[in-house]
Backbone as CSV, one residue per row, in Angstrom:
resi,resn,N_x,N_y,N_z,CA_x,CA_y,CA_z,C_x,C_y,C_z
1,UNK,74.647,-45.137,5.984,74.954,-46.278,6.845,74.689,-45.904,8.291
2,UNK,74.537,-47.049,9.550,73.964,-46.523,10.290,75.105,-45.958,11.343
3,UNK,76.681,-46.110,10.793,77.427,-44.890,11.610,77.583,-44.199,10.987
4,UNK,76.956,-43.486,9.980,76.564,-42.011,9.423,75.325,-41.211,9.153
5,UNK,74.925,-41.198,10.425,73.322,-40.374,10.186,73.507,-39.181,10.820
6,UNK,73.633,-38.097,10.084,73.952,-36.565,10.609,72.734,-36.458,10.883
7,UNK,71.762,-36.775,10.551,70.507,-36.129,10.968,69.559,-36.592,12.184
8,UNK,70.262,-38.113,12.915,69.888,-38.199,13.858,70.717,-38.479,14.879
9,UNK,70.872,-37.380,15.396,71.875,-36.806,16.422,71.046,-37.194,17.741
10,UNK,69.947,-36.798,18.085,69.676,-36.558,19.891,68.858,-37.693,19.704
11,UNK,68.335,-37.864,20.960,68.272,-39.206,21.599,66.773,-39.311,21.634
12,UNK,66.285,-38.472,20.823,64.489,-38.392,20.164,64.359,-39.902,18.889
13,UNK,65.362,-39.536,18.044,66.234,-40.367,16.885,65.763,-42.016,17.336
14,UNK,66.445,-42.325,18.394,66.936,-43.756,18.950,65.588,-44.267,18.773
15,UNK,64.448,-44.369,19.580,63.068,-44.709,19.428,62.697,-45.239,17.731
16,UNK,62.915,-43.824,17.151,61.749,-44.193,15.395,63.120,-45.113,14.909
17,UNK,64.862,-45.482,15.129,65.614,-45.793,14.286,64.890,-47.550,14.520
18,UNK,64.692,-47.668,16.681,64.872,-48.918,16.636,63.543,-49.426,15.949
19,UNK,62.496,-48.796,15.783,61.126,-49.340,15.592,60.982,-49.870,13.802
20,UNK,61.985,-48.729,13.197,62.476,-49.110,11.828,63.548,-50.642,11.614
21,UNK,64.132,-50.793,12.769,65.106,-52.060,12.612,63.905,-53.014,12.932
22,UNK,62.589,-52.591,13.883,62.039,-53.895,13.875,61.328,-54.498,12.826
23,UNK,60.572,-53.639,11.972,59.824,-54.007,10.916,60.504,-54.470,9.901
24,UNK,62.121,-54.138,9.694,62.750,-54.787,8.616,63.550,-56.330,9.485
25,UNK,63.410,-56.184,10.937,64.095,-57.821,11.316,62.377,-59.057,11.012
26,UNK,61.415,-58.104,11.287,60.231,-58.926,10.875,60.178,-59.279,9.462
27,UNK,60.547,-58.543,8.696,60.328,-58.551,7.647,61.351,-59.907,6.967
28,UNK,62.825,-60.062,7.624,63.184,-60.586,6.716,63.367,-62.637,7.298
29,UNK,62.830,-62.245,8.659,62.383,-63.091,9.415,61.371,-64.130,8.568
30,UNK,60.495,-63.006,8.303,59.147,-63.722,7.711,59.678,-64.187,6.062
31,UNK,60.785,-63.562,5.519,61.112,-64.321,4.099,62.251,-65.571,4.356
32,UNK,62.349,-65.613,5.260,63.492,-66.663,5.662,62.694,-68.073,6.674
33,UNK,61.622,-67.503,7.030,60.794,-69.016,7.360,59.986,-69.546,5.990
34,UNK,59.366,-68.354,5.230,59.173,-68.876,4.064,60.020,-70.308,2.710
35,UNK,61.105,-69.921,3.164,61.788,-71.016,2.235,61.774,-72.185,2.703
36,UNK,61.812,-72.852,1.533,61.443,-74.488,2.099,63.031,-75.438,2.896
37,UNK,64.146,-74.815,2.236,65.614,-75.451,2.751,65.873,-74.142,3.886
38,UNK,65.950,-74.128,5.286,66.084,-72.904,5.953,67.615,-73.138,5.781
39,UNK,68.235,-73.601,5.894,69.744,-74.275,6.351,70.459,-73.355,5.253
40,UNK,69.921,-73.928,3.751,70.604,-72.865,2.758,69.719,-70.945,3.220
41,UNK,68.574,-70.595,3.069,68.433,-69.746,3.087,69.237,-68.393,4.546
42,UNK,69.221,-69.442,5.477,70.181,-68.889,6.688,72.103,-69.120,5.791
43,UNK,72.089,-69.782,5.397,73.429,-69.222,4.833,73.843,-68.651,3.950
44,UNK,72.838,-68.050,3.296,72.688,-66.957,1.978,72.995,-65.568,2.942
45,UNK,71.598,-65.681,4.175,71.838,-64.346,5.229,73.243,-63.959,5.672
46,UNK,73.728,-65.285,5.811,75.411,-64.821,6.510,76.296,-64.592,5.354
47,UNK,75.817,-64.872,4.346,76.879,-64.578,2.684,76.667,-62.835,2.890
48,UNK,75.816,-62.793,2.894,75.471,-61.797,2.782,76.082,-60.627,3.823
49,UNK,75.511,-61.116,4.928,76.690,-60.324,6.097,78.399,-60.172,6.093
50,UNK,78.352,-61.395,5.516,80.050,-61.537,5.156,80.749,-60.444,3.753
51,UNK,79.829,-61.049,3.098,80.420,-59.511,1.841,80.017,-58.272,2.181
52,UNK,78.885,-58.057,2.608,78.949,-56.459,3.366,79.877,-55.983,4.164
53,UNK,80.213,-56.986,5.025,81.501,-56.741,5.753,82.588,-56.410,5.270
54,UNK,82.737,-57.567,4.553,84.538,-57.370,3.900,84.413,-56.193,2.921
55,UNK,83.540,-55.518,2.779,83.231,-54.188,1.832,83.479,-52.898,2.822
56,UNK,82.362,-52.854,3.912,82.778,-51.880,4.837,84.046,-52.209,5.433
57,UNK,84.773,-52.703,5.917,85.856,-52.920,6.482,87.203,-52.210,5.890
58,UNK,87.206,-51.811,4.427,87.679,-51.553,3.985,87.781,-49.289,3.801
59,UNK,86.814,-49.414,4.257,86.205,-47.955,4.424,85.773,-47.351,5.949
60,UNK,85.866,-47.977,6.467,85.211,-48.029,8.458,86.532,-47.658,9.123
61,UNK,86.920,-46.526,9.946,87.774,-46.595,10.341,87.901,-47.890,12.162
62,UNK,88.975,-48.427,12.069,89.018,-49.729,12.636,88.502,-49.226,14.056
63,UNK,87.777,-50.257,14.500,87.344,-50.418,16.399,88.899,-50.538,17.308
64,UNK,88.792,-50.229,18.574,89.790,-49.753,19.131,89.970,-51.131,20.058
65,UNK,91.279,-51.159,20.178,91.792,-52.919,20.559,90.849,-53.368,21.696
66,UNK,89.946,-52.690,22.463,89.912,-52.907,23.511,88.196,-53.691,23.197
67,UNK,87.719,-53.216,21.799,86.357,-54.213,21.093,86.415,-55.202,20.452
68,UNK,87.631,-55.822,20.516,87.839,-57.343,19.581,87.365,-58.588,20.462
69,UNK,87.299,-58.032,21.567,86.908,-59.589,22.398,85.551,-59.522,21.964
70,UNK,85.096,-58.227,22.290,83.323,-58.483,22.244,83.071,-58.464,20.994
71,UNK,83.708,-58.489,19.579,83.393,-58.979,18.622,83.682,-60.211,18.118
72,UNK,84.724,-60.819,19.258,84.378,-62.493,18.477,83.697,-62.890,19.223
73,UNK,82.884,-62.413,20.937,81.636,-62.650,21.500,80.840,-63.064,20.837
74,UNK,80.514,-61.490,19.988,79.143,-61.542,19.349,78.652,-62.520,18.076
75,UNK,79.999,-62.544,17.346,80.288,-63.554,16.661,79.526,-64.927,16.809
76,UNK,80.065,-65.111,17.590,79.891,-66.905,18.240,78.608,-66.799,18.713
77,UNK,77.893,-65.455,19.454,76.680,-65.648,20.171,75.315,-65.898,18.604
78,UNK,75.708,-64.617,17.979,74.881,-64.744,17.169,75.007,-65.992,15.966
79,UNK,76.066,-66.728,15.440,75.932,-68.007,15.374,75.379,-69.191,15.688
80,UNK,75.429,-69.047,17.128,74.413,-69.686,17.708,73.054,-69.507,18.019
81,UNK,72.513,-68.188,17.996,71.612,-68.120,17.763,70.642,-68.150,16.270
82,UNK,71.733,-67.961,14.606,70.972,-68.435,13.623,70.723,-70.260,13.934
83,UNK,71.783,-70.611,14.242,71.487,-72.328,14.715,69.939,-72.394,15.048
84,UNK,70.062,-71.829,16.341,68.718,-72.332,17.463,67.347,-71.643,16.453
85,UNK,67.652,-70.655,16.175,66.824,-69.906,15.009,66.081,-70.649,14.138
86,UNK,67.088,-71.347,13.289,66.635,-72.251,12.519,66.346,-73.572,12.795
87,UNK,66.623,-74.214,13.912,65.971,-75.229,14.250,64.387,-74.669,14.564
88,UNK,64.179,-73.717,15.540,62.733,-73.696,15.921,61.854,-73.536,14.446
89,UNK,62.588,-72.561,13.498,61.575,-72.255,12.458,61.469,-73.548,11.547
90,UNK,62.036,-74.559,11.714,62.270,-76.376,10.959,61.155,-77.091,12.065
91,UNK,61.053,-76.724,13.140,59.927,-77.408,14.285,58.618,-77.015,14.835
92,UNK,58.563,-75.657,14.266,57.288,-75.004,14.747,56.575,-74.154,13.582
93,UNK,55.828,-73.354,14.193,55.070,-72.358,13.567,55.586,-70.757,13.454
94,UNK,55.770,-70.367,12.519,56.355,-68.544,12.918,55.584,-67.873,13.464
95,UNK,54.090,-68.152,13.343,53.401,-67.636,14.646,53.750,-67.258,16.070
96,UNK,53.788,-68.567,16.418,54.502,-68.788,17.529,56.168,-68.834,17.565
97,UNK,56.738,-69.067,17.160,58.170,-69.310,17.345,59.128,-67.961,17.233
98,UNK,58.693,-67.382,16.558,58.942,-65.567,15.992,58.786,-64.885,17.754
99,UNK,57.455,-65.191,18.148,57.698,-64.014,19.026,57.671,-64.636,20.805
100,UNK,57.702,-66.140,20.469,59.147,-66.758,21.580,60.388,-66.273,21.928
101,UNK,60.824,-66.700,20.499,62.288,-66.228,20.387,62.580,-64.684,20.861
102,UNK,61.700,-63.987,20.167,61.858,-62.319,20.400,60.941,-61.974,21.542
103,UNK,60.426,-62.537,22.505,59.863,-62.001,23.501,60.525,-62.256,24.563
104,UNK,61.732,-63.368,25.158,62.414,-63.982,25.838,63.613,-62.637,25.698
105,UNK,64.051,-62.036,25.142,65.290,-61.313,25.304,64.950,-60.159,25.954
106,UNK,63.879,-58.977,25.978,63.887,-58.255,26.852,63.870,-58.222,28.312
107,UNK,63.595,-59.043,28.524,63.376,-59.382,30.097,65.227,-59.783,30.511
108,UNK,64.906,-60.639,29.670,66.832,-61.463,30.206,67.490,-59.769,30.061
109,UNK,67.766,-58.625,29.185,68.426,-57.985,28.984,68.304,-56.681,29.921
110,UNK,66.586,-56.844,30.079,66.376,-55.931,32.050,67.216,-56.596,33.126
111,UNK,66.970,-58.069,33.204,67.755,-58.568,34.642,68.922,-58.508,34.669
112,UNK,70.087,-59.057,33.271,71.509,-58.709,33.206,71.640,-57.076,33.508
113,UNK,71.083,-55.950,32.759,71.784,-54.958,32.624,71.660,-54.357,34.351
114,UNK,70.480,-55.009,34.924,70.330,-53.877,36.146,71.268,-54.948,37.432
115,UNK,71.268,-56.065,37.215,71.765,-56.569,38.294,73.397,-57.006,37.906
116,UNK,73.757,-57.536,37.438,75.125,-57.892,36.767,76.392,-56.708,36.362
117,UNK,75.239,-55.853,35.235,75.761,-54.739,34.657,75.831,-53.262,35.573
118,UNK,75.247,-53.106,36.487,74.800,-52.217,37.370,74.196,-50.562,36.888
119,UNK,73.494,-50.870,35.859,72.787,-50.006,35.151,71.313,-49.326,35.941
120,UNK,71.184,-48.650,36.152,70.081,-48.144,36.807,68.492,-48.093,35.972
121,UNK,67.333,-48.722,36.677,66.348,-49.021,35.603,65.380,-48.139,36.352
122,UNK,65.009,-46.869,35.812,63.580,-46.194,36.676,62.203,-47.172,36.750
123,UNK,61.462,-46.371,37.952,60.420,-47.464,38.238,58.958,-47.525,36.272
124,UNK,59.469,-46.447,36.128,58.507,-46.013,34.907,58.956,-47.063,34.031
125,UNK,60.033,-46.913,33.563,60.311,-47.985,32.331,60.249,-49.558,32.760
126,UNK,60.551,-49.655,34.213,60.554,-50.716,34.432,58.985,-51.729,34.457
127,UNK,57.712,-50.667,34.504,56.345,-50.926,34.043,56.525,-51.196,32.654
128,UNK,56.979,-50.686,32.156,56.605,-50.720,30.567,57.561,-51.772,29.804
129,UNK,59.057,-52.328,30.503,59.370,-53.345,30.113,58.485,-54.482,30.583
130,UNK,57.776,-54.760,31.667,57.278,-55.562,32.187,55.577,-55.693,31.548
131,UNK,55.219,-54.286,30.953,53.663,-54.358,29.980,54.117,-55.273,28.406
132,UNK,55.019,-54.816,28.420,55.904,-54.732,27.020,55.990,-56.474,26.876
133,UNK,56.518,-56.998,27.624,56.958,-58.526,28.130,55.560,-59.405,28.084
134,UNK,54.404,-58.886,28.820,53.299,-59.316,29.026,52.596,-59.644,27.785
135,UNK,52.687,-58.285,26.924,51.851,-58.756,25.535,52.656,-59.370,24.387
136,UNK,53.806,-59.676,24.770,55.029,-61.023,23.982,54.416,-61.941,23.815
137,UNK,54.430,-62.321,25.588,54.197,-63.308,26.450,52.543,-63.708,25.385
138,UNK,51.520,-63.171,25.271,50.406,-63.078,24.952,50.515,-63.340,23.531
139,UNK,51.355,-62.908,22.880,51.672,-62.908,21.589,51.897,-64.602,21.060
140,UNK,52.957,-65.080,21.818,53.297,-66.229,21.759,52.572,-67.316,22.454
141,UNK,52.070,-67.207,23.497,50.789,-68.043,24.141,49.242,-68.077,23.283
142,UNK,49.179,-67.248,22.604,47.797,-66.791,22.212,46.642,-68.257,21.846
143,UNK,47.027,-69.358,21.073,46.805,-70.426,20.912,46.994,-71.399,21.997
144,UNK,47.166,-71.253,23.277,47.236,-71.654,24.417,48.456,-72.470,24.688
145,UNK,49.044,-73.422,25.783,49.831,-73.868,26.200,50.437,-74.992,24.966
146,UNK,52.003,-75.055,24.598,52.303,-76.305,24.145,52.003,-77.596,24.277
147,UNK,52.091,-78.434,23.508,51.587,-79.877,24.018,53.336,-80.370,24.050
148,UNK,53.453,-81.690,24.436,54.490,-82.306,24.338,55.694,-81.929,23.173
149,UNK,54.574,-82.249,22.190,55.459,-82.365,20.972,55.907,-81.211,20.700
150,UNK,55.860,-80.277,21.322,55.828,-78.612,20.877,57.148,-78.074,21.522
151,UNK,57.379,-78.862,22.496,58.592,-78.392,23.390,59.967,-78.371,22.514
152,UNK,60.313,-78.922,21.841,61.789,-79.089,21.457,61.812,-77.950,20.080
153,UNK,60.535,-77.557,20.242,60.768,-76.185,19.065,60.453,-75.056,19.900
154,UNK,59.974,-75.013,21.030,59.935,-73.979,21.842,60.815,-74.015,23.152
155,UNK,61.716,-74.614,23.119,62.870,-74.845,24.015,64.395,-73.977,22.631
156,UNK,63.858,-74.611,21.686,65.000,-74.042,20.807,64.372,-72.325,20.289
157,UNK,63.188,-72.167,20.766,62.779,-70.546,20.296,63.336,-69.883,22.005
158,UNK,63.050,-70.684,22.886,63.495,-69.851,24.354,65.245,-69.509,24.045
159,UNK,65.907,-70.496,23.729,67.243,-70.472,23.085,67.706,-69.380,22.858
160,UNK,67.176,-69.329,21.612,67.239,-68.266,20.702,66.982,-66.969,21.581
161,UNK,65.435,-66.808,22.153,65.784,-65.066,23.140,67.165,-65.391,23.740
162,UNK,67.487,-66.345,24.408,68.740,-65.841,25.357,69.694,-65.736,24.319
163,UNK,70.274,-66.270,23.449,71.166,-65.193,22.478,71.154,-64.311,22.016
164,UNK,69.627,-63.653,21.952,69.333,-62.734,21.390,70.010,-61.210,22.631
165,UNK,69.442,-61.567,23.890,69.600,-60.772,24.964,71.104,-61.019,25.250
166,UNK,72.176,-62.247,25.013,73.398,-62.413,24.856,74.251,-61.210,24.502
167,UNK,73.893,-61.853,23.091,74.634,-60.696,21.919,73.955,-59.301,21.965
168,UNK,72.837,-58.872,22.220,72.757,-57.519,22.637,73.547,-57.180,23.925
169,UNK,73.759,-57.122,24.904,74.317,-56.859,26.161,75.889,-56.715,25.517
170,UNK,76.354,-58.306,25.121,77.863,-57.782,24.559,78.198,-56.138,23.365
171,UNK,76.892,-56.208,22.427,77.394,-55.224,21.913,77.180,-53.719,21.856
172,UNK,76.414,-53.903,22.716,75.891,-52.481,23.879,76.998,-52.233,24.374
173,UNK,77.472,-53.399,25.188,78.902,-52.721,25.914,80.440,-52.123,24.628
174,UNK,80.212,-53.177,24.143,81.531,-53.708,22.750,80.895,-51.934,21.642
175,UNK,80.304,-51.732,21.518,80.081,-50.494,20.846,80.706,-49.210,21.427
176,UNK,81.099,-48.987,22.777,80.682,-48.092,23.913,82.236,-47.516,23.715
177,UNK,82.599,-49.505,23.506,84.018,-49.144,23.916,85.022,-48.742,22.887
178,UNK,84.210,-49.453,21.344,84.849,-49.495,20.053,85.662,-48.212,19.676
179,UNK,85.362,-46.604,19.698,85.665,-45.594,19.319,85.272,-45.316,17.710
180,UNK,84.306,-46.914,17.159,83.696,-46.165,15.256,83.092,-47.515,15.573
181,UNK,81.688,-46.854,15.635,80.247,-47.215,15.601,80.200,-48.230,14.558
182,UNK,80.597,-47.483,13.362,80.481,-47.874,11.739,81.709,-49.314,11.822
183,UNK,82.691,-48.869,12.465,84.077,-50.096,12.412,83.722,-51.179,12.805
184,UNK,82.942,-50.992,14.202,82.481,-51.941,14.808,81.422,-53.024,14.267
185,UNK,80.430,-52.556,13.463,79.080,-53.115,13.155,79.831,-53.751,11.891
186,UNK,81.181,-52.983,10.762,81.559,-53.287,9.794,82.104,-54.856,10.056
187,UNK,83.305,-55.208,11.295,84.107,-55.847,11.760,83.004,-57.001,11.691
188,UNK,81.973,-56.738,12.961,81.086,-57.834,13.247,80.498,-58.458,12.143
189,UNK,79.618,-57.928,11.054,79.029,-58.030,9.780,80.113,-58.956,9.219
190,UNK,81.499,-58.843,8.615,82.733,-60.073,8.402,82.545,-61.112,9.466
191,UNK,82.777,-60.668,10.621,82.948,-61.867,11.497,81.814,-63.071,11.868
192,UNK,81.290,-62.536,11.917,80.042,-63.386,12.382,78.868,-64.152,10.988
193,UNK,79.253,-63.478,9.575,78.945,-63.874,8.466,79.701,-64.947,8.027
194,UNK,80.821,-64.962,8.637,81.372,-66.462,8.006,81.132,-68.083,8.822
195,UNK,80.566,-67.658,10.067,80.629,-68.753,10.808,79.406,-69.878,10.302
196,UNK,78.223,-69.279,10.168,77.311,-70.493,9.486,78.043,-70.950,8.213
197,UNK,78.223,-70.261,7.216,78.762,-70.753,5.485,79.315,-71.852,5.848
198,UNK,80.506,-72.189,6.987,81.592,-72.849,7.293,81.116,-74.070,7.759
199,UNK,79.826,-74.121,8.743,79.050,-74.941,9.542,78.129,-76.044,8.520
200,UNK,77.498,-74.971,7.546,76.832,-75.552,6.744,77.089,-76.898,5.431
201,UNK,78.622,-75.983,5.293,79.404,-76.267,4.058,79.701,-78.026,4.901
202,UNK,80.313,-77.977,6.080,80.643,-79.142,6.454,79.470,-80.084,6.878
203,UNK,78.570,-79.776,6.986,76.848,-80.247,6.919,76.887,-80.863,5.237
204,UNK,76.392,-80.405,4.692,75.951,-80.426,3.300,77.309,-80.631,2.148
205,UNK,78.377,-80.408,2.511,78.814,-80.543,1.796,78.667,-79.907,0.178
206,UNK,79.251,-80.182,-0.994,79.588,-79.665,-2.135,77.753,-79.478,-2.604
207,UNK,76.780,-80.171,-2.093,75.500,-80.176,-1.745,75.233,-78.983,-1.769
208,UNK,75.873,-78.037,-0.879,74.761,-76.821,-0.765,74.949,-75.922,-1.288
209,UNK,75.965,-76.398,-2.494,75.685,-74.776,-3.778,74.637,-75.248,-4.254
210,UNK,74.205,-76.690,-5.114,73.235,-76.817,-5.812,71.912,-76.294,-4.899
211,UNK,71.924,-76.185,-3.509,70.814,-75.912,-2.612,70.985,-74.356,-2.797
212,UNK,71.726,-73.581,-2.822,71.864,-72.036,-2.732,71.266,-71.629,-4.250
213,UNK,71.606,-71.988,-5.228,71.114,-71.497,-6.610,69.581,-70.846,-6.302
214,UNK,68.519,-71.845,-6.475,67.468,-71.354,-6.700,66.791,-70.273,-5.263
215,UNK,67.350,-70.248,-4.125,66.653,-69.195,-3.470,67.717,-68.251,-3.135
216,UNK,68.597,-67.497,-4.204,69.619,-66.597,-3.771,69.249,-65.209,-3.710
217,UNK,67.930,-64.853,-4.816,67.092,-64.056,-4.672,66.494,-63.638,-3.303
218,UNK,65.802,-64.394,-2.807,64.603,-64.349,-1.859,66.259,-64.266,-0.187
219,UNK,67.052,-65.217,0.108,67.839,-65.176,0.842,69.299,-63.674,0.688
220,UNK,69.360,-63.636,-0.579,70.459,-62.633,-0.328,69.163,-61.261,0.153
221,UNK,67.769,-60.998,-0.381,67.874,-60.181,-0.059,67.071,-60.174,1.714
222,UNK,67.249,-61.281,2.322,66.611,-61.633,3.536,67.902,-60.693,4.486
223,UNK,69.347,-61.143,3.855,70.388,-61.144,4.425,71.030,-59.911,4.488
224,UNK,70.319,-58.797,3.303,70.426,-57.136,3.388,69.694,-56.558,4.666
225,UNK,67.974,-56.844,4.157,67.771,-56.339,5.190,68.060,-56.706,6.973
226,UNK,68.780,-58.328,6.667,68.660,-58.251,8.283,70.298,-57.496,8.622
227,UNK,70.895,-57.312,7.738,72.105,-56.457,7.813,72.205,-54.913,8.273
228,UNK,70.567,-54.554,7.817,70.099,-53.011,7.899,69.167,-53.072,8.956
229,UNK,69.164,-54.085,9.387,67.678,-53.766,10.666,69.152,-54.164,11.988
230,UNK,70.304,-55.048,11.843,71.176,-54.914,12.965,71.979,-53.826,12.970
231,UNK,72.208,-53.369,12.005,73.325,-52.264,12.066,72.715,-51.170,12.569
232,UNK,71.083,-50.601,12.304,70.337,-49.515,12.993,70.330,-49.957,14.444
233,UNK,69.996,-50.808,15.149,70.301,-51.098,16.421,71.321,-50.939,16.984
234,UNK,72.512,-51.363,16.536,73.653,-51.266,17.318,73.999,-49.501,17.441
235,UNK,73.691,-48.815,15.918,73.614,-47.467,16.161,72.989,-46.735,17.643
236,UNK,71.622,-47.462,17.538,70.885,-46.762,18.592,71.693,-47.282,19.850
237,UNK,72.394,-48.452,20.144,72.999,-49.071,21.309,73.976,-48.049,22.071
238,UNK,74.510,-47.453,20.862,75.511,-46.290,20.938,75.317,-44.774,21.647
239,UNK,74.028,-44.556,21.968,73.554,-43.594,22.188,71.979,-43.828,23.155
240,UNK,71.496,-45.046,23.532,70.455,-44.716,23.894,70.717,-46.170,25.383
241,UNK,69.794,-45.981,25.956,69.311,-47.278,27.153,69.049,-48.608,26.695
242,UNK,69.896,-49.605,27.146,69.863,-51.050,26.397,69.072,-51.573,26.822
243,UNK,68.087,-51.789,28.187,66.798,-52.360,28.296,65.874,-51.761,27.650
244,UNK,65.979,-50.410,27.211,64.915,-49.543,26.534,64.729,-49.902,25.151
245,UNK,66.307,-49.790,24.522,66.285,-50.603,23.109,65.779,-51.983,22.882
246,UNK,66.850,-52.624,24.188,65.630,-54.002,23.800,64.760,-54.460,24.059
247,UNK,63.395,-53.893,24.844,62.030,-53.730,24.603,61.274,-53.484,23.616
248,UNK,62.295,-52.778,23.191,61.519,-51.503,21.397,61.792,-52.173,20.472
249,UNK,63.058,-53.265,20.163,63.201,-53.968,18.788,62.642,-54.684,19.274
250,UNK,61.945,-55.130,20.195,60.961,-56.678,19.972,59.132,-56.188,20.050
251,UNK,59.017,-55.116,19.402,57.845,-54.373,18.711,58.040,-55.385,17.597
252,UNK,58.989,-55.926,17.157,58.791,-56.532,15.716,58.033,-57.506,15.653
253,UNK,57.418,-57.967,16.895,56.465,-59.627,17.011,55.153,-58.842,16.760
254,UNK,55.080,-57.600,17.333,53.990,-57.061,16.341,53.931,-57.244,14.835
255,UNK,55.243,-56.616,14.000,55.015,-56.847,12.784,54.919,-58.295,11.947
256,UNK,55.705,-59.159,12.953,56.000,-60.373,13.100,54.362,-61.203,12.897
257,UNK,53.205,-60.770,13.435,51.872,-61.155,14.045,51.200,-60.929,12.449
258,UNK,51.413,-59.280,12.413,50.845,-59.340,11.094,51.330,-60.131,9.701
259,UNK,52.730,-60.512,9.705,52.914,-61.008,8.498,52.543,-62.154,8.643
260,UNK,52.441,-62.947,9.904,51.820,-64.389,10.119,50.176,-64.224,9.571
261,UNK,49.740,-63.225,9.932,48.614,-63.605,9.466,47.796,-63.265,8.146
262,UNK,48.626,-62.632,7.500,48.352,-61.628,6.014,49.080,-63.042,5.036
263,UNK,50.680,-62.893,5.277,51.596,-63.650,4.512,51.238,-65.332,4.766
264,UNK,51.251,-66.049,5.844,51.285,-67.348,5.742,49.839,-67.916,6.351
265,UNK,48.868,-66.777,6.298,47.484,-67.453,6.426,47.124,-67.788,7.804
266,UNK,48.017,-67.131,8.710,47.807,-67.379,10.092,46.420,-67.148,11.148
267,UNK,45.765,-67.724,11.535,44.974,-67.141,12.634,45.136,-65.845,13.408
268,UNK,44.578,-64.958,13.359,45.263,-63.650,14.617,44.381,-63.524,15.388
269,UNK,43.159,-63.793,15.720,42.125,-63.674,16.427,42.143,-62.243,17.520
270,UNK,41.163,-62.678,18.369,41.124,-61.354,18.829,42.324,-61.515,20.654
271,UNK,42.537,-63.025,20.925,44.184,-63.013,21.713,45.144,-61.925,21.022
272,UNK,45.521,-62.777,19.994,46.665,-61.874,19.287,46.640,-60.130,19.541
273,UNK,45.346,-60.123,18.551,45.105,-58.730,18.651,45.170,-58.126,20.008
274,UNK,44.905,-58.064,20.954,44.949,-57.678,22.595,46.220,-57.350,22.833
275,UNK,46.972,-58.779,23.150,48.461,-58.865,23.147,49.580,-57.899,22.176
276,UNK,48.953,-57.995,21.041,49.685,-56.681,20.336,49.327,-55.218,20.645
277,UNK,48.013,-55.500,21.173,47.570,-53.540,21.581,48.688,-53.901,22.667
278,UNK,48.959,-54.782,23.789,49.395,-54.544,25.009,51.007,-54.287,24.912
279,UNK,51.529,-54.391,24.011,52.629,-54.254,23.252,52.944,-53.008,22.981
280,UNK,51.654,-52.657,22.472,52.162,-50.560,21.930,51.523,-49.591,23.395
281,UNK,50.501,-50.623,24.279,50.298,-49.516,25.706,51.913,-49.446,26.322
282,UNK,52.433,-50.827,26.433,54.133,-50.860,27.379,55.149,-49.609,26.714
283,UNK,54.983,-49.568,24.685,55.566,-48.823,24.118,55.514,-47.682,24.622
284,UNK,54.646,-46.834,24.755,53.969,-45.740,25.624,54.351,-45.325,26.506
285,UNK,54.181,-46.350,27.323,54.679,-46.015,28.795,55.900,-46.312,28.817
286,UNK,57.074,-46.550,27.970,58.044,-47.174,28.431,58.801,-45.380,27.693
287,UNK,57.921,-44.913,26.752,58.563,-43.512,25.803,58.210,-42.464,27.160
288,UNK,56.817,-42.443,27.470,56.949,-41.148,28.934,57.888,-41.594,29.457
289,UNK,57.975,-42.680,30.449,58.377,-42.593,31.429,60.279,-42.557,30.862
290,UNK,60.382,-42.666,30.097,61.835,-42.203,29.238,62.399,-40.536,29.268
291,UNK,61.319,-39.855,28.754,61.292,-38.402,28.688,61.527,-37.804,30.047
């Protein structure tokens, strides 16, 4: 689990853990726009978070009084962000909407942490969040400017980064303070897993078991891995630079790019492609100028 890794102790670790949380948040990203009901398949993800929880919770020694605020924070933030989540992926393209959503939070999580938070950002990384940002930016533009109709799914993917950069910042701090890494991620995983089921249930009504049956497969296991791609993050949150981390988990619009265009037949042309090299030059420069 990811508050028990004896073997990655120093702060070499943090880099390959977050780049591993990104390919499995792409990954389960891309099986959760796949389903045709998102509404049920996003509440399979939080079933899922919710019984993992109430499992670790039971074994995690407890977070220390002073992390309960920032876990019903995170709670509520990331709630709202499966919401906005799933509206954009009901209005747009995962092409595009994937690395909206995930290109909008590093930047918000440079300007909070250095100006608000009073975190110190060297001029080096601060190139490489800003290369890093650029080939997002490129990622998600690549097919050129929205038209009209495009806005209310890319207003709800901009959304989504700012919860994303939300709930990271809270649990960067909310980890710091917890005193069990493992308690903390356990606590949150319960807490924040029950809030869609609850949302939905009063949506859909007695409706959305018959909707949960046939994709419990494809959603419970959407809802593991995105259980194992947040819990490696918050690990690394624990030990490493939070503008640094969240530059590095949004490498996943890279992986994000390829499954658009392998898995759902997407265009990648040679925009895309650019924008994703410009993605692993920021990576680069954002790892020297780290060292």
């Amino acid at each position: 689990m990811p508050g028990n890794l004896p073997l990655l102790t120093g702060s070499a670790a943090v880099p390959l853990v977050v780049l591993a949380s990104a390919v499995l948040h792409a990954t389960w990203n891309g099986l959760t726009h796949g389903l045709r009901d998102k509404l049920a398949g996003f509440t399979l993800i939080s079933l899922a978070s919710a019984g993992c929880g109430a499992v670790l919770v039971c074994f995690a020694p407890p977070p220390a009084p002073a992390a309960w605020p920032y876990i019903a924070a995170s709670a509520a933030l990331q709630a709202t962000y499966q919401l906005l989540l799933l509206r954009a992926y009901q209005l747009g393209d995962f092409g595009q909407m994937y690395p909206t959503a995930r290109g909008t939070s590093p930047v918000v999580v440079a300007l909070v942490s250095t100006t608000l938070l009073g975190h110190s950002l060297p001029v080096g990384q601060a190139i490489g969040i800003a290369v890093i940002s650029c080939g997002l930016a490129g990622l998600a533009l690549a097919d050129g400017l929205p038209c009209r109709a495009q806005l209310p799914a890319l207003a709800a993917a901009l959304g989504t980064g700012v919860m994303i950069a939300s709930y990271t910042l809270v649990d960067g701090t909310g980890v710091r303070v917890s005193g069990s890494v493992f308690g903390y991620i356990a606590w949150l995983f319960l807490c924040q897993g029950l809030v869609l089921p609850l949302i939905a249930l009063a949506r859909r009504g007695p409706a959305l078991f018959t909707a949960l049956r046939p994709l419990c497969g494809r959603g419970l296991t959407g809802g593991l891995l995105s259980l194992l791609a947040y819990g490696l993050v918050v690990w690394a949150q624990s030990r490493g630079d939070l503008s640094t981390i969240a530059a590095l988990r949004e490498t996943s619009i890279v992986f994000g790019a390829l499954i658009g265009a392998f898995v759902f037949r997407e265009r990648l042309g040679h925009r895309r492609v650019t924008a994703a090299a410009t993605v692993l030059v920021g990576i680069a420069v954002l790892q020297i100028a780290g060292q």
